[in-house]
Structure formats: C-alpha cells, structure tokens
Backbone bond lengths (Angstrom), bond angles and torsions (degrees), N, CA, C in turn:
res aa  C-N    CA-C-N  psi(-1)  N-CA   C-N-CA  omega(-1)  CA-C   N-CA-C  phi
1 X - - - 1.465 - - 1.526 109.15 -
2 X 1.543 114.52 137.40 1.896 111.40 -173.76 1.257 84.39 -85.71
3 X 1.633 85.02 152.17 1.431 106.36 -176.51 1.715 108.80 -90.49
4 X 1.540 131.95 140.48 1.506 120.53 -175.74 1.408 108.11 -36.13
5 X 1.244 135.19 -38.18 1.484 129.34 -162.57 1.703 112.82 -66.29
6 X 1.862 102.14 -32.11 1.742 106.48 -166.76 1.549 95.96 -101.65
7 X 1.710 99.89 -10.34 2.011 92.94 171.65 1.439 96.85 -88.81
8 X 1.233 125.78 -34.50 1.942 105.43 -172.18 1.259 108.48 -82.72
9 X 1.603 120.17 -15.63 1.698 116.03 146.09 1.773 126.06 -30.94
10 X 1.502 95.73 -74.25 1.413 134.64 179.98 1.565 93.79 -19.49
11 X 1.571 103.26 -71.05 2.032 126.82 -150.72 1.463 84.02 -56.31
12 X 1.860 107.85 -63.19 1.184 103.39 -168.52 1.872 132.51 -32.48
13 X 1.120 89.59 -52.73 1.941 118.12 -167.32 1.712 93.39 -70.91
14 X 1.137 113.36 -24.95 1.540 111.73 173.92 1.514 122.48 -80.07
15 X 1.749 115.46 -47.50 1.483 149.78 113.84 1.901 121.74 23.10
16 X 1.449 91.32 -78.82 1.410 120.44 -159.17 1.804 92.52 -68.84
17 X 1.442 106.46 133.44 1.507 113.71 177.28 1.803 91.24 -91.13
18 X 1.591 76.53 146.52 1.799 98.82 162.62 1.328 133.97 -24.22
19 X 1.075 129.13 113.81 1.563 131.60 -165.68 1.829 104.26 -69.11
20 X 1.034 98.96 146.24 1.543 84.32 -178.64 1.190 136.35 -104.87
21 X 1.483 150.90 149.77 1.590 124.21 -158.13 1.294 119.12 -73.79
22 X 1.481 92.86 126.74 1.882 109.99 -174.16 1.639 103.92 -43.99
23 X 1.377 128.15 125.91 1.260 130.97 145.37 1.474 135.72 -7.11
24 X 1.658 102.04 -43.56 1.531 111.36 -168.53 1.802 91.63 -77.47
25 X 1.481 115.05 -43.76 1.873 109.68 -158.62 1.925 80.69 -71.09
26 X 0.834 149.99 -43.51 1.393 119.06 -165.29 1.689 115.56 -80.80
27 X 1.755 99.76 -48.60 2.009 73.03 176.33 2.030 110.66 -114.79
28 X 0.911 111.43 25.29 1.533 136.61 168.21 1.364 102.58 88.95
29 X 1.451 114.73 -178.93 1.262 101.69 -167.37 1.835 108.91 -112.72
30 X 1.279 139.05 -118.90 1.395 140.83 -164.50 1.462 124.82 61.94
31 X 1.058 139.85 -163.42 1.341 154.79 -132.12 1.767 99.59 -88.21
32 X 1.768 101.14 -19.39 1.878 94.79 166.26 1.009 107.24 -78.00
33 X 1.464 112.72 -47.83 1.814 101.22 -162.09 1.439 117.86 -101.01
34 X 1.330 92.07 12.75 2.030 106.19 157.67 1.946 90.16 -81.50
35 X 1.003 128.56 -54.84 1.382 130.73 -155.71 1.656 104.88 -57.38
36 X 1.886 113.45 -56.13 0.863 133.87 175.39 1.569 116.04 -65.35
37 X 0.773 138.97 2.99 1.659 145.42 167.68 1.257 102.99 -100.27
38 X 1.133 127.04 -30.93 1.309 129.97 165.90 1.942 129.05 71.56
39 X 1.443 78.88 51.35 2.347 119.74 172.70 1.144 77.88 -42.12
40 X 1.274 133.89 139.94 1.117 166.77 -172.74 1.603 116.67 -133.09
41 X 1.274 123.47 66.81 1.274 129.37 -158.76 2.187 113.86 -84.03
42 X 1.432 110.93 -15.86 1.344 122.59 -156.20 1.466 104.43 -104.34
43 X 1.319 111.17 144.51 1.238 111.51 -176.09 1.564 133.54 -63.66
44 X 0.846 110.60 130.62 2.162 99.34 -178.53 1.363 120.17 -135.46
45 X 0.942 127.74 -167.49 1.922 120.25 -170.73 1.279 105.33 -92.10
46 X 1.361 96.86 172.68 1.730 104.95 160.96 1.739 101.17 157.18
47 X 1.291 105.56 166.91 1.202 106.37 -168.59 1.466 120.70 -106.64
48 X 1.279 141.13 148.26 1.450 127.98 -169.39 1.647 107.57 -128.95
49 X 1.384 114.99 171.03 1.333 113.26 -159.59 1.916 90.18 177.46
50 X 1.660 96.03 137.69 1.769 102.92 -174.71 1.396 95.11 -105.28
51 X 1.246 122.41 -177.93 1.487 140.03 145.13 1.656 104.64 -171.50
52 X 1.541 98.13 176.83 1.742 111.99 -143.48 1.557 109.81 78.97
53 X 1.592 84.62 -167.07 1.797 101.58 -175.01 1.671 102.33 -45.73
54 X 1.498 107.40 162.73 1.337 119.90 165.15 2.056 107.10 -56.38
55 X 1.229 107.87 -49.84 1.341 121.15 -171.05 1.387 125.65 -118.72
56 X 1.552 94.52 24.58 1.852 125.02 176.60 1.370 114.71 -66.54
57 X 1.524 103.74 164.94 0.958 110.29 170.42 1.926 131.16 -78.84
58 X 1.439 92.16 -13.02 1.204 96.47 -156.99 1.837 126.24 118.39
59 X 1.357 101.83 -160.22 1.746 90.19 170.07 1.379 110.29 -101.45
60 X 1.902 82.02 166.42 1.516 117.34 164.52 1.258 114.45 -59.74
61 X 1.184 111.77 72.41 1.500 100.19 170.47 1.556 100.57 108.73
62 X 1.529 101.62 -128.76 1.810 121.36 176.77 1.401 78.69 106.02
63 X 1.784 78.43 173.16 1.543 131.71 -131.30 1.768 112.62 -77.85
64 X 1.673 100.28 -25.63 1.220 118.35 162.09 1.718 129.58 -79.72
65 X 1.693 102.20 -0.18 1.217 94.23 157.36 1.618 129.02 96.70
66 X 1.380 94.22 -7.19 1.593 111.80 -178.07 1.460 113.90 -79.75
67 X 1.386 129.60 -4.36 1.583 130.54 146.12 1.487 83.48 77.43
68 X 1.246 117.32 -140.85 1.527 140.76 -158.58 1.566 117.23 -70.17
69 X 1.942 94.77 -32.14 1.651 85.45 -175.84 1.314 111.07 -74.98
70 X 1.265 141.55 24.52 2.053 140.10 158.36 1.695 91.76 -74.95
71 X 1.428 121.80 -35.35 1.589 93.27 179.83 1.701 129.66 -104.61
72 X 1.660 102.18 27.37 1.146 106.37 161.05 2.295 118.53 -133.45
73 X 1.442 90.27 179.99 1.430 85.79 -172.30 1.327 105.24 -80.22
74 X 1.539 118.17 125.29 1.360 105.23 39.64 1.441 108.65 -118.00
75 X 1.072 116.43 3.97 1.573 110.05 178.59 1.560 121.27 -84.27
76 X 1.556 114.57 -9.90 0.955 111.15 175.16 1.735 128.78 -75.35
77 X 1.697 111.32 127.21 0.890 148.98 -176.70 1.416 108.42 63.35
78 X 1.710 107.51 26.14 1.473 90.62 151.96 1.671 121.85 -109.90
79 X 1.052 110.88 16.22 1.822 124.18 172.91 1.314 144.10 -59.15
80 X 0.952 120.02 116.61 1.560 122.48 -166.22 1.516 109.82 -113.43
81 X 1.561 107.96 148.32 1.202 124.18 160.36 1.559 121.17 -91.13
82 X 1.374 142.95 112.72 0.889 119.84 -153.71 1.903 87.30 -121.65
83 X 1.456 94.97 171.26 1.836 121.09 158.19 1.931 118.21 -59.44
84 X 1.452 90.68 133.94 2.092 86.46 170.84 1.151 124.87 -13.69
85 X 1.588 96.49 -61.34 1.272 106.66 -172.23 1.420 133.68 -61.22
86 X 1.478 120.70 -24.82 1.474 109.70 155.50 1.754 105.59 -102.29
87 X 0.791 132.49 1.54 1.384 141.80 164.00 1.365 120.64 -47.75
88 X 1.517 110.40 -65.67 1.689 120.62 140.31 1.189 80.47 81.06
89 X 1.486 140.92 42.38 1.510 140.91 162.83 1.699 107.83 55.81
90 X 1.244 100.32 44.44 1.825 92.95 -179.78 1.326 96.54 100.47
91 X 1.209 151.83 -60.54 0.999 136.27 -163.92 1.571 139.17 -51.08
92 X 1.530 89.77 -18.43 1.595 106.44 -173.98 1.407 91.33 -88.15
93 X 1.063 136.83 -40.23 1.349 123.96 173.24 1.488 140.08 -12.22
94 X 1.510 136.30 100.62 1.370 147.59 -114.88 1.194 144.13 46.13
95 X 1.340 102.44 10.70 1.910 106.17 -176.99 1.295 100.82 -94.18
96 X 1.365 92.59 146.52 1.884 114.53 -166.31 1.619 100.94 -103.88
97 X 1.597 109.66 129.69 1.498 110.95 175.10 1.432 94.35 -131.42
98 X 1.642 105.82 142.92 1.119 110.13 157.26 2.008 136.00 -81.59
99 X 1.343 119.52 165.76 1.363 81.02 -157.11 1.400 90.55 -158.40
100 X 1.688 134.77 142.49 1.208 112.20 -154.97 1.865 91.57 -178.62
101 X 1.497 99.34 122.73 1.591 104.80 171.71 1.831 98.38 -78.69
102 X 1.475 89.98 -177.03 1.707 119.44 -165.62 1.430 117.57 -124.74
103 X 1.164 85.94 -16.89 2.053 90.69 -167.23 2.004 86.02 -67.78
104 X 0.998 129.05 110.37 1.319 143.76 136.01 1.779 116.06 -13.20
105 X 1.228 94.34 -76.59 1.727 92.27 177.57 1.400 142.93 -43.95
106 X 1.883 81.06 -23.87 1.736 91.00 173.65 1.182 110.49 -147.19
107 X 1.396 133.93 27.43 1.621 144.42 -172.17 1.374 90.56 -117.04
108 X 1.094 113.17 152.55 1.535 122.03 132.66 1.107 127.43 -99.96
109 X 1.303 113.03 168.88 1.852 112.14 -173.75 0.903 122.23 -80.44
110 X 1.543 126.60 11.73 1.251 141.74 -163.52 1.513 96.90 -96.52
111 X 1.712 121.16 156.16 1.105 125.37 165.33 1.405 97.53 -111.54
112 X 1.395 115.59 161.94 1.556 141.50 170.72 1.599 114.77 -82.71
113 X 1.088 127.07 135.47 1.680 109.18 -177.79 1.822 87.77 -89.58
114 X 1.074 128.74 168.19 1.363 127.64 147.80 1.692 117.53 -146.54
115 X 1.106 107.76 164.34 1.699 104.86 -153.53 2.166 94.69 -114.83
116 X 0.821 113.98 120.23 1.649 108.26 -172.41 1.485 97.06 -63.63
117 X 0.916 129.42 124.33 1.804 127.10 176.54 2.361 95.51 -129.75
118 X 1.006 95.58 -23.46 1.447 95.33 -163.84 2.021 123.68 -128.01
119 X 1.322 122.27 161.90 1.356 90.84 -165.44 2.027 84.51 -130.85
120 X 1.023 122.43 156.65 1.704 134.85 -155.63 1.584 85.93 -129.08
121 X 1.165 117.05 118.29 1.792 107.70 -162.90 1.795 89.73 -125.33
122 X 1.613 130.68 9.73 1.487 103.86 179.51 1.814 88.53 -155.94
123 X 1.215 100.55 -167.56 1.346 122.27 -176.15 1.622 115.16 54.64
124 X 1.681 116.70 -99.47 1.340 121.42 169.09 1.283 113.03 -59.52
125 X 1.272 111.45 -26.43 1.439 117.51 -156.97 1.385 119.65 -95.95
126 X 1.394 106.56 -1.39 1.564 126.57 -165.10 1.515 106.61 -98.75
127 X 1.377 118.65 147.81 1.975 124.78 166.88 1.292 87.48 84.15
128 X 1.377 149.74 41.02 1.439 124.35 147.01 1.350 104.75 102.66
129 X 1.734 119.64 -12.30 1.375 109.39 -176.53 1.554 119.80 -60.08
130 X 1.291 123.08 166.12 1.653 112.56 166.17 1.295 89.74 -112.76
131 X 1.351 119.38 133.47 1.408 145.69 163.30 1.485 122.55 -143.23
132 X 1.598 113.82 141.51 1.287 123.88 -167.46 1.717 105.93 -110.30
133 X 1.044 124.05 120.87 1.540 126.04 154.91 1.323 131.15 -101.11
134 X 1.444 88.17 99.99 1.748 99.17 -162.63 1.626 108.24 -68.19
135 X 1.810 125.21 175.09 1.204 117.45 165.23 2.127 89.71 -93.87
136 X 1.266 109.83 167.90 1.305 126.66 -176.52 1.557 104.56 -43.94
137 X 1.117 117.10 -49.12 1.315 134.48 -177.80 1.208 110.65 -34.71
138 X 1.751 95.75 -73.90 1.599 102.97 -172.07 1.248 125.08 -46.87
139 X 1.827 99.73 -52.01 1.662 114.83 -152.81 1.560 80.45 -69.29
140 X 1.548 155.85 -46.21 1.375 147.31 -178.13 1.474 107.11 -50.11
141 X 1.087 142.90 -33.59 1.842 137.78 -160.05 2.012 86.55 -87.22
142 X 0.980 123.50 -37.90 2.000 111.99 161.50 0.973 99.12 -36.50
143 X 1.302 145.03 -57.72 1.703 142.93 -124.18 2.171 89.17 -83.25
144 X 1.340 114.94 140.49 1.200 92.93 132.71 0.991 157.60 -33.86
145 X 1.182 147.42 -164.35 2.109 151.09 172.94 1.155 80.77 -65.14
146 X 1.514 134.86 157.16 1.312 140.63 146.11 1.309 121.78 79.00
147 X 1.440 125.90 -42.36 1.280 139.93 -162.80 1.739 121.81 -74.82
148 X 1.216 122.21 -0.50 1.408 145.27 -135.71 1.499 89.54 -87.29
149 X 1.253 134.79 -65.19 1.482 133.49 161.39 0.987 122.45 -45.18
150 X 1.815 145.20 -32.70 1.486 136.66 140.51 1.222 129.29 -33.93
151 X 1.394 96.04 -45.49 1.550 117.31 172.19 1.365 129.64 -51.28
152 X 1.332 106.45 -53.88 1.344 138.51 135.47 1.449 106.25 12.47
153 X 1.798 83.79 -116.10 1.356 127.27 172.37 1.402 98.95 -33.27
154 X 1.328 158.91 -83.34 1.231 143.39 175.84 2.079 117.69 -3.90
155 X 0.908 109.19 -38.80 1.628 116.10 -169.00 0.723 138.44 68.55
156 X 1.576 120.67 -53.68 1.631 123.82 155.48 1.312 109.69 -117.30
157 X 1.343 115.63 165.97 1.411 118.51 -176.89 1.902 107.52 -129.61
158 X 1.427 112.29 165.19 1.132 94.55 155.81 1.434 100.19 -109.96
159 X 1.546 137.50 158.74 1.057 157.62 -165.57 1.357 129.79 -146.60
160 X 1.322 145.51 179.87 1.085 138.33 -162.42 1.662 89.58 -160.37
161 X 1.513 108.50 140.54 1.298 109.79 169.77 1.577 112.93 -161.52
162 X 1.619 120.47 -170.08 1.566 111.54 -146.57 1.762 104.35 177.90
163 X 0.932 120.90 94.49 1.675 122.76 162.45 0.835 93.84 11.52
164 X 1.486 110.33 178.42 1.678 128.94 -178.29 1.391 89.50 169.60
165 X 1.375 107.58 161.13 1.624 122.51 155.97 1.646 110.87 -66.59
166 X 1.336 118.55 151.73 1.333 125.73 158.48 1.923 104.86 -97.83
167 X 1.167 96.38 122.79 1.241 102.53 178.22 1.698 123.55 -133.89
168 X 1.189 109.74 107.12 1.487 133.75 -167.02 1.183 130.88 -67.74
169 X 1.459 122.76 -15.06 1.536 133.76 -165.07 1.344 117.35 38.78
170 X 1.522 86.58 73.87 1.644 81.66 168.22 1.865 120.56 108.96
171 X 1.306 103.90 -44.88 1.514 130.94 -159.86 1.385 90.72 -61.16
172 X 0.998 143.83 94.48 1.842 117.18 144.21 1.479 117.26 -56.13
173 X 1.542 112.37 174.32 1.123 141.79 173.89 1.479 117.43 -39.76
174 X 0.998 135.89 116.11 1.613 140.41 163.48 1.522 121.64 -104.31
175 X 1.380 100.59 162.11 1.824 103.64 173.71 1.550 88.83 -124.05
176 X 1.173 113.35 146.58 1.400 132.79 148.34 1.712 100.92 -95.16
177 X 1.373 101.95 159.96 1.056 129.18 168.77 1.619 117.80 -128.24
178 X 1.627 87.96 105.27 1.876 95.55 -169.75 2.241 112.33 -46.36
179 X 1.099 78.27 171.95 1.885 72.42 172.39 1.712 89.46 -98.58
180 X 1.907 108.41 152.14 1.245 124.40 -179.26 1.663 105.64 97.62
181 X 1.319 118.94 -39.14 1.233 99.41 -170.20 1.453 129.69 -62.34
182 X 1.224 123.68 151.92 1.838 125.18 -165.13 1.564 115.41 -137.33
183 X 1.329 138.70 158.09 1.452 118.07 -175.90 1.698 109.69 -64.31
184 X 1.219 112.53 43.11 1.639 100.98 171.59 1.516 100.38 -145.51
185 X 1.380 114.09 -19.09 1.696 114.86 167.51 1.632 107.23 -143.41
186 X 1.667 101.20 108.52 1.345 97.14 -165.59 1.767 89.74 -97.72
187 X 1.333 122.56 161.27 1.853 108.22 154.62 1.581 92.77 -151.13
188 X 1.499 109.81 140.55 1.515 134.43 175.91 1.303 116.48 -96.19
189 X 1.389 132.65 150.51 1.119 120.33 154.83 2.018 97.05 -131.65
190 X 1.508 81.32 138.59 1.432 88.23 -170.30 1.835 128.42 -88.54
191 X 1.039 134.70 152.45 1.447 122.39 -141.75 1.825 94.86 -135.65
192 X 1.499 114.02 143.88 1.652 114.38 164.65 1.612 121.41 51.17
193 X 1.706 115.17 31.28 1.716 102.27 176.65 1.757 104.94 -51.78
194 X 1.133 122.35 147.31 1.335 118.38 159.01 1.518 94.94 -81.61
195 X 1.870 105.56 -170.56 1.498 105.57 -179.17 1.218 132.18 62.56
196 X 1.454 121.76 -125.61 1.743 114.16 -161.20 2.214 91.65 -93.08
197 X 1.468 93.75 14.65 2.021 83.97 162.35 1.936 109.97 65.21
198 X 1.273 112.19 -35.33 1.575 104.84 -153.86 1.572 96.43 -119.15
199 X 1.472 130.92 -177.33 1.252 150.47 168.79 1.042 134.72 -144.95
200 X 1.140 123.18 114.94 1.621 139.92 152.28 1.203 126.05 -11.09
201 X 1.584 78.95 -82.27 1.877 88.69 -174.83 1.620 102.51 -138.82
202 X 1.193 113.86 -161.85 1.475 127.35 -167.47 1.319 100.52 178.18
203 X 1.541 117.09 139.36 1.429 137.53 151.89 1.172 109.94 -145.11
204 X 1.631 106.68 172.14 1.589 123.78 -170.44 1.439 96.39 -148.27
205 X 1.708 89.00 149.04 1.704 108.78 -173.03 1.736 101.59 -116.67
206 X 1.417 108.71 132.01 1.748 91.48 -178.60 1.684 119.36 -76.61
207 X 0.942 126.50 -125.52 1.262 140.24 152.61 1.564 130.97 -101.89
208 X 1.331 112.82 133.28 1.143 100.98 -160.89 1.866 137.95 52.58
209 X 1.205 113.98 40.09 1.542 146.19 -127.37 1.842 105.59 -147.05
210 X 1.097 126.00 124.55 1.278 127.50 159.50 1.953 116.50 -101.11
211 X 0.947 94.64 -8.13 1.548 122.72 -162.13 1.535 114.97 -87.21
212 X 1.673 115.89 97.02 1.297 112.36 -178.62 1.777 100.60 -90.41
213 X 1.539 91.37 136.04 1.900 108.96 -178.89 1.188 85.95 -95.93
214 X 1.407 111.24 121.00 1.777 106.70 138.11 1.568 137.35 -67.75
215 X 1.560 110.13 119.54 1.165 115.73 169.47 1.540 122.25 -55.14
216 X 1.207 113.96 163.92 1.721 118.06 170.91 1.481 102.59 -99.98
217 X 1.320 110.92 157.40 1.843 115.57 166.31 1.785 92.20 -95.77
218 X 1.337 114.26 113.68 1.311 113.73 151.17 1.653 125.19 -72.75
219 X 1.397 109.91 -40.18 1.129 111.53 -165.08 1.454 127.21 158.40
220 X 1.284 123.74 147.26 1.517 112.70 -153.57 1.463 126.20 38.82
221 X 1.736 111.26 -102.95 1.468 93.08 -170.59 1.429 93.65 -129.42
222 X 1.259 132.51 36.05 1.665 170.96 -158.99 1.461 130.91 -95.71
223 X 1.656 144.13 67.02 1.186 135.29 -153.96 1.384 89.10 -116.85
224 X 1.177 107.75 153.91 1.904 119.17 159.43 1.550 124.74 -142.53
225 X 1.060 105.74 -165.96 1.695 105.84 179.10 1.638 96.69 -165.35
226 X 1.254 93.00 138.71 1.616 111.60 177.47 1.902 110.51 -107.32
227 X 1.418 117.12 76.97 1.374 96.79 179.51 1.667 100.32 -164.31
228 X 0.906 126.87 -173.35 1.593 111.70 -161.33 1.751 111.97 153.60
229 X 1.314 108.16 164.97 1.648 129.18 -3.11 1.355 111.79 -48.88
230 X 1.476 148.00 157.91 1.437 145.75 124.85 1.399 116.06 -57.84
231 X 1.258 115.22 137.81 1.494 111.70 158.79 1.649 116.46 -103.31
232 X 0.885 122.73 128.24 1.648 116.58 162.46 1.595 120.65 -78.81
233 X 1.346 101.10 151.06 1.144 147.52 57.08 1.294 89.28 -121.67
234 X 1.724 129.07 144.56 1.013 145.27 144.17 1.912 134.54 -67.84
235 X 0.896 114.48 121.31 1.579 125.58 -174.68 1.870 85.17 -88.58
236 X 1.644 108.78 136.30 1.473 99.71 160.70 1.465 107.41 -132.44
237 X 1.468 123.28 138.84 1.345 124.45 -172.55 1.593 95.67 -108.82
238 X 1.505 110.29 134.06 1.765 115.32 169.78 1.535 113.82 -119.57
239 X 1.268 117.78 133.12 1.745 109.61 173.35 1.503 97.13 -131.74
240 X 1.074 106.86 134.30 1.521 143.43 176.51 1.674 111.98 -34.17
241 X 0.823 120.87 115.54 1.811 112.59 164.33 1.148 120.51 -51.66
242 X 1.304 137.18 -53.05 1.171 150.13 -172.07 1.785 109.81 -61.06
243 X 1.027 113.96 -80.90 1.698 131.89 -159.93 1.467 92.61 -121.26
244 X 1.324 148.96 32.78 1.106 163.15 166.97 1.588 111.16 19.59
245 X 1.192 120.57 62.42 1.194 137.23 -176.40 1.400 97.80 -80.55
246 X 1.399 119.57 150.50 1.557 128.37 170.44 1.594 130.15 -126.53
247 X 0.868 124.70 157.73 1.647 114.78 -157.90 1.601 104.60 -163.69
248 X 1.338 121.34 125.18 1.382 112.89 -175.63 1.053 103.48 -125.77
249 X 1.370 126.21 126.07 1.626 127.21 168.98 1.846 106.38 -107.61
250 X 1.127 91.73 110.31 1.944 123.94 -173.57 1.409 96.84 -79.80
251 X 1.621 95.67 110.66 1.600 108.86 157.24 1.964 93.22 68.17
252 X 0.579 137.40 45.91 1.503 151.13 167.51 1.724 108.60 -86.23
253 X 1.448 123.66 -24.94 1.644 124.36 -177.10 1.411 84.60 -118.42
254 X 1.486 98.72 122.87 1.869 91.30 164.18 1.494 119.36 -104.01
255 X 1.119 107.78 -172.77 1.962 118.71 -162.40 1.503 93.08 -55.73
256 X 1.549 120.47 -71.30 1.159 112.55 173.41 1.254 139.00 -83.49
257 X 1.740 110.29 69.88 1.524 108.57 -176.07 1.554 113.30 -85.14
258 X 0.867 91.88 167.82 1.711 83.12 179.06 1.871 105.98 -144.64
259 X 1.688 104.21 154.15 1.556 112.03 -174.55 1.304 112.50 -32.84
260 X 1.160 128.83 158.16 1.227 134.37 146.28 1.787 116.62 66.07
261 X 1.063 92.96 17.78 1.906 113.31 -172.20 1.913 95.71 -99.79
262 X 1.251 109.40 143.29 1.990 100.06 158.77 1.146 116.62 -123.90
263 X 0.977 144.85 134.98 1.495 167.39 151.11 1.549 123.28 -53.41
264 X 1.206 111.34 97.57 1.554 98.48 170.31 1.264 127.92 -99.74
265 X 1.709 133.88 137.00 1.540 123.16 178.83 1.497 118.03 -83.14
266 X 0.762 93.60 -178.09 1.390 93.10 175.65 1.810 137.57 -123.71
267 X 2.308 84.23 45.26 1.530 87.30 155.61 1.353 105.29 -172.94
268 X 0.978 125.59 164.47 1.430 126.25 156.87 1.171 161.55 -144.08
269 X 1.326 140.05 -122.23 1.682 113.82 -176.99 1.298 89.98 -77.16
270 X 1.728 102.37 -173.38 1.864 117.08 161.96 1.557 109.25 -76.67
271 X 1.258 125.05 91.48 1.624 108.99 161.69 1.192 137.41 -13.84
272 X 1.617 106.68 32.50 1.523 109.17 -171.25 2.130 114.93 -156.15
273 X 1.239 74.55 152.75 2.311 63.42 -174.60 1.223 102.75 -83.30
C-alpha cells in the first residue's frame, strides 16, 4: 500500500505542467545565458531571523525534501529556511547564499554560508519580502567571539546577502529514489549540486535509448516522470537554473534499482559561479 507521502508525490507528478525548454539547449549556453538568467552575484538587503536550538542545527528536514541529510555534514547547521522569493517554488532548493549583518558592535565581518534546504511561507516571509531563517548555528557564527547569545537575543536582524557557490567537499551528485516509485512512475530527488546548488531542468535516458524524457519539477528538490515501462539503467542529464549549465551522469540508475535506495555519480558541477 503507497504511503500518503509517495501518493501526494504520485497526484503531484501527474499535476505538475510541462517543464519548459531550458534556454541553454535552444541558443547554447556560456557567459550570455549566464548573463540572461540573471546570477545575481552583489550584495542586497534582507532580513534574518533563527529558530530551533540556540546552537542547533536547524530543521527536521524541510520543505525541499532532503529528510535527514540537514542534520549531518555537510549540511549540517548550515541550512536555511528561506522567503518565496528565493524559494522559487522548489526551485531554489540547494543554492548557497552568503549572508552577513553590519551592526559592527556585535557582527563580525564574516558572512555565514547557508544551504536553502527549507521554504518560510508567512509573516517576515510574506508580500515579496526576502527573508532568511537561519538554524541557531548559523545566525550565531555573525556574532563576534563571544557575542553569539546577544546576537541571539536581538531576533531579527537586518542583513545583507549574495549567491555563492555550494561547495561539498568532495561529495558528487546523487539521486535518491523517492519511496513508491515503480517502472511506470519513477520520482528523484536530487542530492549535493556543487556550484549554482539548484536546477532547472532534468531528464532521463533509458537503456538502450537515444531518447531524453523530460522530467517534471514536483517540488523542492523533487522531479519525476509518469511513463513506462522504464528500463534501467538510467542516464540522468541536469542543467542549472541560473546560468544553465548541463551535466550528464551516464548509466548512474541501474537495471536493478530499487525505492528508496540513492545513487551517486561520479562528478560534478565546477565549485564555482
């Protein structure tokens, strides 16, 4: 019997309109259609705010779907909940911003990296604002030596923040394999992009196959396909949201994959925007 989580998958992936063709496959990609996507490299405002432990990690999980890995390294306690607006309905999901108050007296000049794992859908986070919800951790490494509980105690901040690379040490690219999926509705959720962190698009090649399927974005960091049988081993191609970079990891799902298993390839973006 599917469990509600791989049936409200299911509706979704049935749901979800057609992804649309990435920018880069029609007029190629490089330094235009990095320009034209519009990387956002410069610093700008916004307001910040923690919850959890004082010296937490952050959340259980969130909205993008990454389950358990927010409470280990490398994502642990650098995770953020962020506003719509970089949220981008799931799409923002893994992009790394740096992020950093001003007040002198009790900031340091240091910025925080934080990893988008989660989405903040009301209050600060509501009407278009950009707001960050740090785990305890993070919003404390702003503070000067010592100062991290002042910091604290403050609640919200105003802040300033700015893209960044996501950078993994090491980790390449993984697929999860949601629970429920079968060779007629497969859905991935994708794990560790280095670089611009997030994705565009996604397709898969079957076996023995010239034929790239487009995936759907369900949600968070979540694509599927409704069509079948599939054969494995699966080839999966990813291009970047941002600067529409592309990357194919060949034969990465094999014949016998099975639910709830992840797959890692063996490479990934450039650690760099």
């Amino acid at each position: 019997m599917a469990s509600p989580r791989s049936l409200a998958l299911f509706l979704l992936c049935i749901l979800a309109p057609a992804p649309p063709v990435p920018a880069a496959l029609l007029f190629g990609g490089g330094k235009s259609a990095k320009a034209a996507a519009g990387l956002d490299m410069e610093w700008r405002p916004a307001t910040a705010t923690w919850y959890g432990d004082a010296e937490g990690d952050g959340s259980d999980g969130g909205a993008c779907g990454y389950g358990t890995l927010v409470d280990v390294v490398p994502m642990k306690a650098r995770v953020g909940s962020v506003s719509p607006v970089l949220f981008k309905d799931g799409e923002g999901c893994g992009a790394c911003y740096k992020v950093k108050c001003l007040d002198r007296g009790i900031c340091s000049r240091r910025a925080v990296t934080v990893i988008v794992t989660d989405e903040c859908p009301g209050g600060l986070c509501a009407f278009g604002h950009t707001h960050f919800d740090l785990s305890g951790a993070a919003f404390s490494r702003m503070a000067v030596a010592g100062a991290g509980g002042r910091l604290r105690d403050r609640g919200q901040l105003n802040v300033v923040y700015r893209r960044t690379a996501c950078k993994y040490g090491g980790k390449n690219i993984a697929f999860r394999v949601n629970e429920g999926s079968t060779s007629f509705w497969l859905s991935l959720l994708v794990e560790f992009e280095d670089g611009e962190g997030d994705i565009g698009s996604m397709q898969i090649k079957q076996a023995n196959s010239v034929e790239w399927l487009d995936m759907k974005h369900v949600w968070g960091a979540t694509w599927c396909l409704v069509r079948g049988p599939l054969v494995g081993p699966f080839s999966v191609r990813l291009t970047t949201l941002s600067a529409k970079k592309t990357l194919t990891a060949r034969d990465v799902i094999p014949r016998n994959w099975a639910s709830k298993a992840t797959y890692t390839s063996r490479l990934n973006f450039e650690p760099s925007l």
